[in-house]
C-alpha positions in Angstrom: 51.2 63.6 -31.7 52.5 67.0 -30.2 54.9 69.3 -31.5 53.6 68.8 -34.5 53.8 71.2 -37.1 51.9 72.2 -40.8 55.1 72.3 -42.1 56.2 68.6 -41.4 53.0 67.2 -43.0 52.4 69.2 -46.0 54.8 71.4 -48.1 52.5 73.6 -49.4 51.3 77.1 -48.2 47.6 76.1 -46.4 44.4 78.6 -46.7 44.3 81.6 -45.0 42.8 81.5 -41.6 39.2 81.6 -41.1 37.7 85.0 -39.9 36.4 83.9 -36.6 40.8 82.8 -36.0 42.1 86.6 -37.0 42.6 89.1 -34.2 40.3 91.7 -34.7 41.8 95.6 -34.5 38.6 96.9 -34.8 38.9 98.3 -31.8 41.9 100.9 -32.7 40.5 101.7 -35.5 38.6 105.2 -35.1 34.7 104.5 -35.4 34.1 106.9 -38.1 36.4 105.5 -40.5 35.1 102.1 -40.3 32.8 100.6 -43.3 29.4 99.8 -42.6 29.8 96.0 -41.9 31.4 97.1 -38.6 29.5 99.3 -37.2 26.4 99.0 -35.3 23.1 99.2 -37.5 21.7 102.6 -36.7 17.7 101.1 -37.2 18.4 99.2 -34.0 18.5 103.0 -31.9 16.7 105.2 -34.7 13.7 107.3 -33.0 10.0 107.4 -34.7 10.4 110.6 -37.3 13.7 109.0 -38.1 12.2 105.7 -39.5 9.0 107.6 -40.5 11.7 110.2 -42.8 13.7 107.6 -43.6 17.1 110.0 -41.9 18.4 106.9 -40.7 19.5 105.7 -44.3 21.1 108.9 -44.8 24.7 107.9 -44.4 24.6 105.1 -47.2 22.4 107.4 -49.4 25.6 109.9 -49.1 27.8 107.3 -50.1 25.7 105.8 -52.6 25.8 109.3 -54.3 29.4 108.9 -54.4 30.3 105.5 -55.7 29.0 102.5 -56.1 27.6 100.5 -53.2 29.3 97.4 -52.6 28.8 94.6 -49.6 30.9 96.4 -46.9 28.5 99.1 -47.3 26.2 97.2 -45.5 25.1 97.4 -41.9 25.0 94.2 -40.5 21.6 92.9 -39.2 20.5 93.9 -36.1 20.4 91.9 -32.7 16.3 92.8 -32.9 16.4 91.1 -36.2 18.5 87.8 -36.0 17.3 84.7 -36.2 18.5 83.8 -32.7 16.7 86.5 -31.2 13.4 85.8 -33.8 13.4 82.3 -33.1 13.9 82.7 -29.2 10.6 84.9 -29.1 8.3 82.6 -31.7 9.4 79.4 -29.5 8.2 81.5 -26.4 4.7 81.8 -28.2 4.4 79.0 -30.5 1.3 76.5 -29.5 1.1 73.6 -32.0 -2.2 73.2 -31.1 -4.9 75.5 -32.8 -7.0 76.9 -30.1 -8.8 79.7 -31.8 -11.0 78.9 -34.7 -8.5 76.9 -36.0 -6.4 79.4 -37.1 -2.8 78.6 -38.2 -0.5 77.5 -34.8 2.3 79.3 -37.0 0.0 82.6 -38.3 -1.0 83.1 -34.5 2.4 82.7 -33.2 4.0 85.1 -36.0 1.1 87.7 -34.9 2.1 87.3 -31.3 6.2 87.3 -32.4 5.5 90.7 -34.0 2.0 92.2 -32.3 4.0 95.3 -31.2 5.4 95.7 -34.9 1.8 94.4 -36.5 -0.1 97.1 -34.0 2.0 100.1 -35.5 0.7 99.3 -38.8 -2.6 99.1 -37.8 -2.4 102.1 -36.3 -0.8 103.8 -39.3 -3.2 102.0 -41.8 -5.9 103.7 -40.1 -4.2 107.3 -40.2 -3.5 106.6 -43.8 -7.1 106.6 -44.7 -7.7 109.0 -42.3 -5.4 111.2 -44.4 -7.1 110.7 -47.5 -10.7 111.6 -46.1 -9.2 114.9 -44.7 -7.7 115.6 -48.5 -11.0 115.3 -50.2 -12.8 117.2 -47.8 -9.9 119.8 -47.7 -10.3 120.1 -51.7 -14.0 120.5 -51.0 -13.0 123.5 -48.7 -10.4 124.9 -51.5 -13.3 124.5 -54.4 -16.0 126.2 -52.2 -13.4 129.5 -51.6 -12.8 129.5 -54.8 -16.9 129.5 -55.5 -17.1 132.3 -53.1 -19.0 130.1 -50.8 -19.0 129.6 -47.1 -16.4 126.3 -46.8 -16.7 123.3 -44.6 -14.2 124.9 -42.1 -15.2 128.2 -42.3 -11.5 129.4 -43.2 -11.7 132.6 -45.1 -7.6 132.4 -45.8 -7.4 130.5 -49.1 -3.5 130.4 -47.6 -4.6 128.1 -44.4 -6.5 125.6 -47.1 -3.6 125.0 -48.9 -1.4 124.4 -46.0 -3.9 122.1 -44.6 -4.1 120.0 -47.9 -0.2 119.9 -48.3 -0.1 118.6 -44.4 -2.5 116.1 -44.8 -1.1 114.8 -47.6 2.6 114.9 -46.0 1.2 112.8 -43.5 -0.5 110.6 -45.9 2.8 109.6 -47.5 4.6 109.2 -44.4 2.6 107.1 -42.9 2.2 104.6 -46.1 6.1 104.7 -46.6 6.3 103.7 -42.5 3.8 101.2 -42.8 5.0 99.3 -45.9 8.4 99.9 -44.3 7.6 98.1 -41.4 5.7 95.4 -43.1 8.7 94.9 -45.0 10.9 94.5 -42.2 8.4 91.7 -40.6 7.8 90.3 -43.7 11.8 89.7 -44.0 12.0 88.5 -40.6 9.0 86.2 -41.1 10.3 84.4 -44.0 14.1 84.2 -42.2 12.7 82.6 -38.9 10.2 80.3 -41.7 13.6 79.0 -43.5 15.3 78.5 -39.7 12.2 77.0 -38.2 12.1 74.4 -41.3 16.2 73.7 -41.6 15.8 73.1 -37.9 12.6 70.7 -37.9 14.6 68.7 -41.0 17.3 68.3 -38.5 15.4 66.7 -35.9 13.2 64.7 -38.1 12.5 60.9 -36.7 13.2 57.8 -39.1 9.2 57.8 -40.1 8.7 61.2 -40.4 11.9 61.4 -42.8 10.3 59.1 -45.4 7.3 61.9 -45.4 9.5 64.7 -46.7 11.9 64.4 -49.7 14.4 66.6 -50.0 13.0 68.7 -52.5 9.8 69.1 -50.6 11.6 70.3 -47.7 13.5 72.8 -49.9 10.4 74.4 -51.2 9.2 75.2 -47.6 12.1 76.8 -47.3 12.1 78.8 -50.6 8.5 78.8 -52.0 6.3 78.6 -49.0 8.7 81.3 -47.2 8.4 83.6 -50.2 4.5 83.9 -50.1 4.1 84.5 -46.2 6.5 87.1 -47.5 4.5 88.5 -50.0 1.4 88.2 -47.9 2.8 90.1 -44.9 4.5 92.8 -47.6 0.4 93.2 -48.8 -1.2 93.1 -45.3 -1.9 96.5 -45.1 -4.4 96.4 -47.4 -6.7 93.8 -45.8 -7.6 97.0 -43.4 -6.8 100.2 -45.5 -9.2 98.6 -48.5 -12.7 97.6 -46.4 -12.0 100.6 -44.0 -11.3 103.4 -47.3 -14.3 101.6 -48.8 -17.1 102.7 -45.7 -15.5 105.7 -45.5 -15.9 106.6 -49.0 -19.7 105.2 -48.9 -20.2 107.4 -45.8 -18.6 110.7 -47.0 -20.7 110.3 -50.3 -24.1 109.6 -48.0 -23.2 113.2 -46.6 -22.2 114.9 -49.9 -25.1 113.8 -52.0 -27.8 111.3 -50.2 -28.7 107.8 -48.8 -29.5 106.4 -52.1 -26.2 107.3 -53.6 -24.3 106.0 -50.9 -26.4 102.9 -51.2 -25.7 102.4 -55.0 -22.4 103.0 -54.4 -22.2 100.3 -51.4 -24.5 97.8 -54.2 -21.3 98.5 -56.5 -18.7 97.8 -54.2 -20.6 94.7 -52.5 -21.2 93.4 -55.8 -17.4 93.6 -56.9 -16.2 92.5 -53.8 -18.2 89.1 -54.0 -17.1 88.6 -57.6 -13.6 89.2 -56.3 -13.6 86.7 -53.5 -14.9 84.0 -55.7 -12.5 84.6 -58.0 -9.8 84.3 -55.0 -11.3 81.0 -53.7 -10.6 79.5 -57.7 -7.0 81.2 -57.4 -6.5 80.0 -54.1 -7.9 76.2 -55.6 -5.4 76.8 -58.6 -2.3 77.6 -56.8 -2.7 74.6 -54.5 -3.0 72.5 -57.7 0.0 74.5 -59.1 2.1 73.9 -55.9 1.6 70.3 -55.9 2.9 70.0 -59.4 5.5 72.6 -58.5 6.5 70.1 -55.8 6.0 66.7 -58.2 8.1 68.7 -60.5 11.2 69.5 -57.9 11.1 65.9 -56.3 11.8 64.6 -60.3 14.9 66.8 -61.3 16.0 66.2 -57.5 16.2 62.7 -57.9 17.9 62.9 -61.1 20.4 65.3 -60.0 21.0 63.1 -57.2 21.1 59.7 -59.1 22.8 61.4 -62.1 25.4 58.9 -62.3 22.3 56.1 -62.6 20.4 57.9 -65.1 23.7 57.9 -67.2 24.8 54.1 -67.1 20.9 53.5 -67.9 20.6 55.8 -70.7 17.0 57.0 -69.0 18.0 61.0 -70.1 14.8 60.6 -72.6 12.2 59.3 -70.4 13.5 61.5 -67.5 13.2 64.6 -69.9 9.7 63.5 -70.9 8.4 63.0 -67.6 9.9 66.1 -66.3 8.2 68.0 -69.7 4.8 66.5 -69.2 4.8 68.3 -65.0 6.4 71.3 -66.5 3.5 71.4 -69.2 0.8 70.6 -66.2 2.5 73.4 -64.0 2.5 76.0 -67.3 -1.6 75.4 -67.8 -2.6 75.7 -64.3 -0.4 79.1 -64.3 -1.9 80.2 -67.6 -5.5 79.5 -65.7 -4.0 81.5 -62.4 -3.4 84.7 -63.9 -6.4 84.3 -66.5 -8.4 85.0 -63.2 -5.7 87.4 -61.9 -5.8 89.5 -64.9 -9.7 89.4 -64.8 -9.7 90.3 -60.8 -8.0 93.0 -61.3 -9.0 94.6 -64.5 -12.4 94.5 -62.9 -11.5 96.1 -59.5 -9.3 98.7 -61.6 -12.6 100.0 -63.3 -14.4 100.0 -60.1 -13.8 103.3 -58.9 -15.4 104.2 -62.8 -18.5 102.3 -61.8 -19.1 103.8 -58.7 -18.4 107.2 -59.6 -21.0 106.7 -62.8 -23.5 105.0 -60.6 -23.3 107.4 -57.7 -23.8 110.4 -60.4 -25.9 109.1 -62.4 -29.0 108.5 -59.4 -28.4 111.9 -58.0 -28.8 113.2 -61.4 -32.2 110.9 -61.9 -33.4 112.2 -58.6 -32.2 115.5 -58.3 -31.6 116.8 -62.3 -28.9 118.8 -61.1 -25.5 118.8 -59.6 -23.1 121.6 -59.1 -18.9 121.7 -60.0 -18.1 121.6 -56.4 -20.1 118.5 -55.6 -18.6 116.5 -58.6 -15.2 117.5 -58.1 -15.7 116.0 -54.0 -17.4 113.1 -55.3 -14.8 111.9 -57.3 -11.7 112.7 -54.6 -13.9 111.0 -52.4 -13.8 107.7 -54.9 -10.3 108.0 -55.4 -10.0 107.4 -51.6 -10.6 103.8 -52.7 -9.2 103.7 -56.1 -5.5 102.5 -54.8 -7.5 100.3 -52.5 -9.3 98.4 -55.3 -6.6 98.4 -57.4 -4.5 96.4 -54.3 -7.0 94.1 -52.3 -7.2 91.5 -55.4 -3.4 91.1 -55.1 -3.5 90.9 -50.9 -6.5 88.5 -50.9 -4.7 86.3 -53.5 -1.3 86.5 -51.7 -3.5 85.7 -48.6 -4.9 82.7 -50.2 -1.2 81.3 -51.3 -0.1 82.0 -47.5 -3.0 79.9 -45.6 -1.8 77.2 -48.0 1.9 77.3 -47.3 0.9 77.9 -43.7 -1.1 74.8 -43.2 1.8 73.0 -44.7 4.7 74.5 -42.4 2.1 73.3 -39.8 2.1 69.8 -40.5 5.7 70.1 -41.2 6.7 71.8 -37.5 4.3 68.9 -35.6 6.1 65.8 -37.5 7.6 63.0 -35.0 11.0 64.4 -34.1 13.5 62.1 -32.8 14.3 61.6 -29.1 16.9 64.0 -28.2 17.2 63.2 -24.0 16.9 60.1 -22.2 14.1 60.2 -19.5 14.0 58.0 -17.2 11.0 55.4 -17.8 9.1 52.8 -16.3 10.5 49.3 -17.5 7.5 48.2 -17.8 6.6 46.7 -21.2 3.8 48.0 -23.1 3.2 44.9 -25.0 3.4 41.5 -23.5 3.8 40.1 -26.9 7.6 42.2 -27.0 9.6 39.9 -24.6 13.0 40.9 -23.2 16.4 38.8 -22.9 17.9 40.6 -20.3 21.5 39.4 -20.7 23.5 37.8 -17.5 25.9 40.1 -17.9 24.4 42.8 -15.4 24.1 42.9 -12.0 21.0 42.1 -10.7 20.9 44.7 -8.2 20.9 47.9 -9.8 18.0 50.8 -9.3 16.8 52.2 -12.4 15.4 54.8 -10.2 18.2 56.0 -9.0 20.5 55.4 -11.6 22.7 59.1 -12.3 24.6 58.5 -15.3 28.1 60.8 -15.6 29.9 62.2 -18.8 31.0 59.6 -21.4 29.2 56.7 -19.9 26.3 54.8 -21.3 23.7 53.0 -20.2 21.1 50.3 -21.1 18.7 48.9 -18.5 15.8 46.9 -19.7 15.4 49.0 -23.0 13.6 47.7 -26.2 14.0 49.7 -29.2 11.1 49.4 -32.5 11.3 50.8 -35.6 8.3 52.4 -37.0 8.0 51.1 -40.6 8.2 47.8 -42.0 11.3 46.8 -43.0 11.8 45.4 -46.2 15.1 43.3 -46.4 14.6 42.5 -50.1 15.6 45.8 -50.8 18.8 45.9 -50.0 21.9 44.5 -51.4 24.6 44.0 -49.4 28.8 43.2 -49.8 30.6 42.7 -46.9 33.9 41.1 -48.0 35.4 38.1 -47.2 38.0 37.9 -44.4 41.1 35.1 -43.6 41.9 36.2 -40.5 43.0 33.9 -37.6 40.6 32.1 -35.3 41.1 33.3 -31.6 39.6 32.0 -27.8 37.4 34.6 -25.7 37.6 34.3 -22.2 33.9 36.1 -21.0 33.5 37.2 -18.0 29.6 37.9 -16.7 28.6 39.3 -13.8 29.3 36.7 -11.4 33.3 35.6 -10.7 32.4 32.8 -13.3 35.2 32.8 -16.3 33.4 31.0 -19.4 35.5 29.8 -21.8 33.6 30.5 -25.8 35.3 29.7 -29.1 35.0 32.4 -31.8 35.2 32.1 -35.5 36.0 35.6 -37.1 34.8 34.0 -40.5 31.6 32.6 -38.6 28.3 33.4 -39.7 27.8 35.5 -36.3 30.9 38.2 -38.0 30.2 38.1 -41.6 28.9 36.7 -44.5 30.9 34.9 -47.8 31.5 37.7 -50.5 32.2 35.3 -52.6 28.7 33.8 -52.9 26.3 36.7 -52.2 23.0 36.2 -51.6 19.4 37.5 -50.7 17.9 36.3 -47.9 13.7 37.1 -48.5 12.2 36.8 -45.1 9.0 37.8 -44.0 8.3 40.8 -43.7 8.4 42.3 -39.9 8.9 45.3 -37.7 12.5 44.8 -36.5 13.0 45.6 -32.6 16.0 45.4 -30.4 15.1 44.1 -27.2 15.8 43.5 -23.5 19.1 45.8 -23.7 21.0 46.1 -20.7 24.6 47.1 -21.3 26.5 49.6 -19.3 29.3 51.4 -21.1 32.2 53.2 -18.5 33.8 56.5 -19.8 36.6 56.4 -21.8 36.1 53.0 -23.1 36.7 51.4 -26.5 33.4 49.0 -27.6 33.5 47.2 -30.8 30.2 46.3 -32.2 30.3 43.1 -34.4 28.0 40.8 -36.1 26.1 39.6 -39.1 24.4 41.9 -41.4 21.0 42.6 -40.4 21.8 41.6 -37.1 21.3 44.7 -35.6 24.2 47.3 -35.0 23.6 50.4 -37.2 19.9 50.1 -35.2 22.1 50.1 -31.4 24.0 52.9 -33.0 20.8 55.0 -33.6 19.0 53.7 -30.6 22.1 55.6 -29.2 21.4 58.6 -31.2 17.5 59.0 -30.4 16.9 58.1 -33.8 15.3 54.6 -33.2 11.8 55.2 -30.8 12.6 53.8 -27.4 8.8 51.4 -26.2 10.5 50.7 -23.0 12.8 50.5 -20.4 16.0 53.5 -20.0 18.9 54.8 -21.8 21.1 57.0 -20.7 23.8 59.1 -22.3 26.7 61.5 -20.9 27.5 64.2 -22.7 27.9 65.6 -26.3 28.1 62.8 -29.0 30.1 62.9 -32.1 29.1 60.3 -34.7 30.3 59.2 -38.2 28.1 57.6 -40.1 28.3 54.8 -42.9 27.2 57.2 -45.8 29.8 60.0 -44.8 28.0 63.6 -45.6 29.9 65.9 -47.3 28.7 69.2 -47.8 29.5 71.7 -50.4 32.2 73.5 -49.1 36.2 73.4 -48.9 37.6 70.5 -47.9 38.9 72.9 -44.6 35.3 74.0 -43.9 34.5 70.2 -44.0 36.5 69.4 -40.9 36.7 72.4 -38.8 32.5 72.9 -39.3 32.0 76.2 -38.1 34.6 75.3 -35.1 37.4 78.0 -34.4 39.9 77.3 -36.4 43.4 75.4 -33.8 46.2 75.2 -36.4 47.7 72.8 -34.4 44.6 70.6 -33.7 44.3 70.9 -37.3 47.2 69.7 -38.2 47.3 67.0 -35.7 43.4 65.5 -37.3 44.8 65.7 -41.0 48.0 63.5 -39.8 45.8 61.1 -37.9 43.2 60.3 -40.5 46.0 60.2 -42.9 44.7 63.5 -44.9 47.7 65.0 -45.7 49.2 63.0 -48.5 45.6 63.5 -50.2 45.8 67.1 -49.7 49.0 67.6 -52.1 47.2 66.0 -54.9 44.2 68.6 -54.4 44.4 71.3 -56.9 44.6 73.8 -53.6 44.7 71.7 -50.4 42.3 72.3 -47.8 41.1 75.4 -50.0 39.5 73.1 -52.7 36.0 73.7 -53.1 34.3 70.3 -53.0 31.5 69.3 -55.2 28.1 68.3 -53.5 27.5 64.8 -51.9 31.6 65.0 -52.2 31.3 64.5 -55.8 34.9 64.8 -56.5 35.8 62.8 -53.6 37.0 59.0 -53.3 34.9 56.7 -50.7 37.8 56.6 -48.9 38.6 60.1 -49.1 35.1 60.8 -47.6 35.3 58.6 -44.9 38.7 60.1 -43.6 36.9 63.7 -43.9 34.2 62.4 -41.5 36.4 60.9 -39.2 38.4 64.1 -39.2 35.4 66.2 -38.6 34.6 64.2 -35.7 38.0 64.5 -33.9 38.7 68.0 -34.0 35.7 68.4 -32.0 37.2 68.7 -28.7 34.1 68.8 -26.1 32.8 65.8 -27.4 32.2 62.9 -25.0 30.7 60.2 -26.8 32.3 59.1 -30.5 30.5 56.3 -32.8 31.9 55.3 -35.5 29.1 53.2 -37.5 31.8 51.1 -39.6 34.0 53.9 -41.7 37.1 51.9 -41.6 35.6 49.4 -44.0 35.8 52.4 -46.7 39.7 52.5 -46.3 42.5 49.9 -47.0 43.9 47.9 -44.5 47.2 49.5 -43.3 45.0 53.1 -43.8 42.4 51.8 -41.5 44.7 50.3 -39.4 46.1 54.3 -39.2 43.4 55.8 -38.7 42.5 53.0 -35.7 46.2 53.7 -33.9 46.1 57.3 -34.5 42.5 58.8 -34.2 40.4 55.7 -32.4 43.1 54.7 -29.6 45.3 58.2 -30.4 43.7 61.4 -30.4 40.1 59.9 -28.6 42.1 58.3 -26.1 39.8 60.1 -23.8 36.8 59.3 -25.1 34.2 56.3 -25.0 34.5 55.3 -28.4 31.7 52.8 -29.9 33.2 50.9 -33.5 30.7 49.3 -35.6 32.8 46.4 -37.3 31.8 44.8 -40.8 36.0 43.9 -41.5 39.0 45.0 -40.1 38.5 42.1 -37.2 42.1 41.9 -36.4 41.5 45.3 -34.5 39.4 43.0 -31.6 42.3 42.5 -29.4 42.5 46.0 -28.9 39.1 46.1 -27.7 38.0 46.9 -23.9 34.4 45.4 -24.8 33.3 43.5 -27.7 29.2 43.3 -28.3 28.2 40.8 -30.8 24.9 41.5 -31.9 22.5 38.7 -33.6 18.8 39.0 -34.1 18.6 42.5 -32.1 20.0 40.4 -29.0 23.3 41.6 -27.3 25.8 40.1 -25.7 28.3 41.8 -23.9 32.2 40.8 -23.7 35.0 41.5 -21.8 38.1 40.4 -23.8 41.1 38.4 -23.2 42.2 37.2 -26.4 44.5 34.1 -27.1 45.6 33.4 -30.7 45.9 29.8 -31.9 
């Protein structure tokens, strides 16, 4: 259609546009008047003692003062921290393959993502402590003036001590806040590029690997298993501040008092610290448990939120609830157990810097009988040079422990199959002698696989065979294709030679469909379906109708096509982008707008031209607000029909795309819609485009066909069609 307008298909006032189809007029605007949200994020060009001060927040602080924050009061992220940019530098690193004491492929890629950021901490961590040894030997300075006695730094201005111990602790709290800061930061990008390095894995999933993960399996990667290299990388810093505070306190207190004090001090410390990483190995054994039930108990309420409609026609509420109790009651003893030891860990490591200061004391008493103000008051600032230390290192070796776990199982999630997403060239070949081919006579036999270049929108088969992985089991399925009473017609083929070969076809033939009215299940052995000896050749901006029994094969071509069906042998070749509507049509939870357009610029007219041809826009009156209307996950609060034409629509306001398969939608819609939506999208709007339809009904759309392929048995034949009715 053209000239059409929103006004001559719905009379009501559509959504507002979407942001990205608003002219911006940021750019007259003057910059200081601008929120937040528009304006550059000043960490991205902050110096050192900015970030260290914390001066770069200052303009939010001021208006925080004033008001309440709200959103626009946010800078937006910066280009350092996007997930574009993230993701672009962990792909340049990442090395599936562990190489290095088998250390995490996804740990040694985040260290070499962030080494820069992670080599500033370690730097600061070290200056921390550093910080904390001057103060306790600056406080030994200030008590040995005040003894009138000759101080450590031989500083006779009581003036110059005090301005020494307010420095070094100024520098103490800056660099703690700079390196938490920055751990933060990491830690935040770390678990953003985590949930985008899952979501995009999911995406590319093959067919086997898919039957590995379960939705909510995938989902607590993504939330759980993010969250704890979170909270591992936010506790980082003390895997060096705690060992490195706990020699230097051992070694100051050698020097203050003797050897054997710092020896039953380092006895202490070694003592606790074994207790403490026992008690982290049983944590780490107990949140593996817990995680397994955490995930037992997700994949349950999953599957009955997703088969809610089931559970209700069943009347299985009660034994869902139970079983969903008795995980819930597993999950709650296994955390009572974790923080049984947690509590213990740290209680224990709290009292430590007790312990050592009473063991430390107490020899030097037994061996000396004596000990002055001055030496007791160092000793214990030299202790408490540990005490935060102590206090921390149970909680970063635990959150340690959970991360290594959730590590090793983003690493077996990131190496899954993925499915093929180009089309090499390869030998034809077969792998297996006992997988033959039946090449059909429709091909010329002269064509070089070798140098075969395939353009845009054309596609091409040349001695491929296609296997699933997994064994399918036909018994599990229940199909209804209904019954059709169209007219018988005569094909005229035409194979590669000038022979014309004259074939009789039966649209209500066991080679189309089946009888609806006497459904059955055919149980045959079980076997590893294949589609073999494929050699079709597909021209650009043809229309291919794919037709044949059920089982016989088509939905496999159609995701042979896509990469999602593992090529053994022989080449396929695809031009271009693909666009491709599949028989369960996925809605997502958005508006019904957001559906369609899927995160394309919004074209009002393009719009407006999709909802007319897949015969939206009578739907869209009845919808409480149009295209605005939220809709309901899996397209709850859709009809079957109603989500079919939302796929189809989805798929033709994509204008770039090359390639569209439609895997059967039409059989979701009435007749004269179907027949619509065939005049107006299929042979309309994608005039321009190859166009494969999968056919289960609707045959009276063959004539229209440039190429019919009947499939049977994972066998095709290809057509060329001159129809003759009875």
């Amino acid at each position: 259609m053209t000239g059409i307008t929103w006004a001559e298909i719905v009379d009501y006032i559509p959504a507002p546009p979407t942001p990205e189809s608003q002219v911006s007029t940021i750019d007259s605007e003057d910059a200081t008047n601008q929120p937040f949200s528009r304006q550059t994020n000043p960490l991205e060009h902050a110096s050192l003692p900015s970030i260290v001060l914390a001066h770069w927040m200052q303009p939010m602080v001021s208006v925080g003062a004033h008001r309440v924050l709200e959103l626009k009061d946010m800078w937006p992220i910066g280009q350092s921290d996007s997930c574009d940019s993230l993701e672009s530098r962990f792909r340049a690193v990442y090395d599936p393959n562990p190489q290095i004491f088998d250390i995490s492929p996804v740990a040694m890629a985040f260290t070499k993502t962030f080494r820069r950021e992670l080599t500033s901490v370690f730097i600061g961590s070290v200056l921390y402590v550093v910080a904390l040894a001057m103060q306790s030997y600056v406080a030994q300075a200030l008590l040995q003036f005040l003894s009138d006695k000759e101080n450590l730094f031989h500083i006779s201005n009581g003036y110059w001590l005090v301005a020494m111990m307010t420095i070094s602790s100024l520098v103490a709290v800056c660099t703690v806040n700079y390196v938490f800061f920055t751990t933060s930061r990491i830690g935040a990008n770390i678990r953003s590029l985590t949930m985008v390095l899952v979501f995009d894995k999911a995406l590319k999933l093959s067919s086997a690997a898919r039957q590995e993960y379960t939705a909510g399996e995938i989902l607590t990667l993504m939330s759980v298993d993010a969250e704890r290299v979170f909270m591992a990388m936010l506790q980082s810093p003390w895997h060096v501040m705690g060992p490195l505070a706990f020699v230097v306190s051992i070694v100051m207190i050698g020097v203050l008092l003797d050897a054997y004090s710092a020896l039953v001090g380092m006895v202490v410390l070694v003592v606790v610290m074994y207790i403490s990483v026992k008690q982290g190995d049983r944590i780490a054994r107990l949140q593996r448990m817990l995680l397994e039930v955490i995930e037992q108990r997700v994949k349950v309420t999953s599957e009955a939120l997703q088969g809610i409609r089931v559970m209700k026609f069943y009347a299985w509420e009660e034994p869902l609830a139970q079983r969903v109790e008795k995980l819930r009651t597993r999950e709650v003893s296994f955390l009572r157990k974790f923080h049984t030891f947690q509590v213990v860990n740290t209680v224990m490591l709290f009292l430590t810097p007790t312990f050592l200061s009473g063991a430390t004391l107490g020899l030097y008493v037994l061996l000396h009988d004596t000990i002055d103000v001055v030496e007791t008051f160092t000793l214990i600032a030299m202790v408490n040079i540990c005490r935060t230390a102590l206090f921390q290192l149970p909680q970063a070796i635990s959150s340690f422990c959970k991360a290594k776990i959730s590590l090793s199982r983003i690493d077996v999630f990131l190496v899954s199959d993925e499915f093929v997403t180009g089309y090499p060239l390869l030998s034809s070949t077969m792998p297996n002698d006992s997988m033959p081919m039946t090449p059909s006579s429709l091909l010329s036999d002269d064509y070089k696989a070798e140098t075969w270049v395939i353009s845009q929108g054309c596609i091409s088969f040349r001695e491929a065979c296609f296997q699933w992985p997994r064994v399918f089991h036909a018994t599990n399925l229940v199909v209804v294709t209904p019954a059709h009473t169209e007219n018988q017609g005569s094909l005229l083929l035409k194979a590669s030679s000038s022979e014309c070969v004259s074939l009789s076809c039966d649209f209500k033939s066991d080679i189309l469909s089946a009888e609806a009215s006497s459904g059955r299940i055919d149980n045959t052995k079980e076997e590893i379906f294949r589609l073999e000896g494929l050699n079709l050749e597909v021209d650009r901006g043809s229309l291919v109708m794919i037709v044949g029994k059920v089982g016989s094969g088509k939905s496999s071509l159609v995701n042979a096509i896509l990469g999602e069906m593992p090529r053994t042998s022989g080449v396929l070749e695809v031009g271009g982008r693909i666009a491709y509507v599949s028989q369960d049509t996925w809605i997502r939870n958005a508006t019904l707008r957001d559906n369609i357009l899927f995160e394309q610029n919004y074209d009002a007219d393009r719009y407006a031209q999709v909802l007319d041809a897949s015969q939206l826009a009578m739907d869209l009156r009845a919808l409480p607000n149009g295209d605005d209307t939220e809709i309901g996950e899996r397209g709850i609060n859709l009809s079957g029909g109603q989500k079919a034409r939302v796929a189809i629509a989805r798929a033709m306001y994509r204008l770039e795309t090359d390639v569209l398969i439609l895997d059967d939608p039409l059989s979701a819609v009435d007749p004269h819609v179907a027949h619509a939506i065939f005049e107006k999208c299929i042979v309309g709007l994608a005039a321009g485009q190859t166009r494969l339809l999968v056919l289960n009904s609707h045959y009276n759309l063959l004539p229209n066909a440039d190429h019919i392929v009947v499939m049977q048995d994972g066998v095709v034949i290809m057509l060329t069609l001159i129809f003759e009715t009875n």
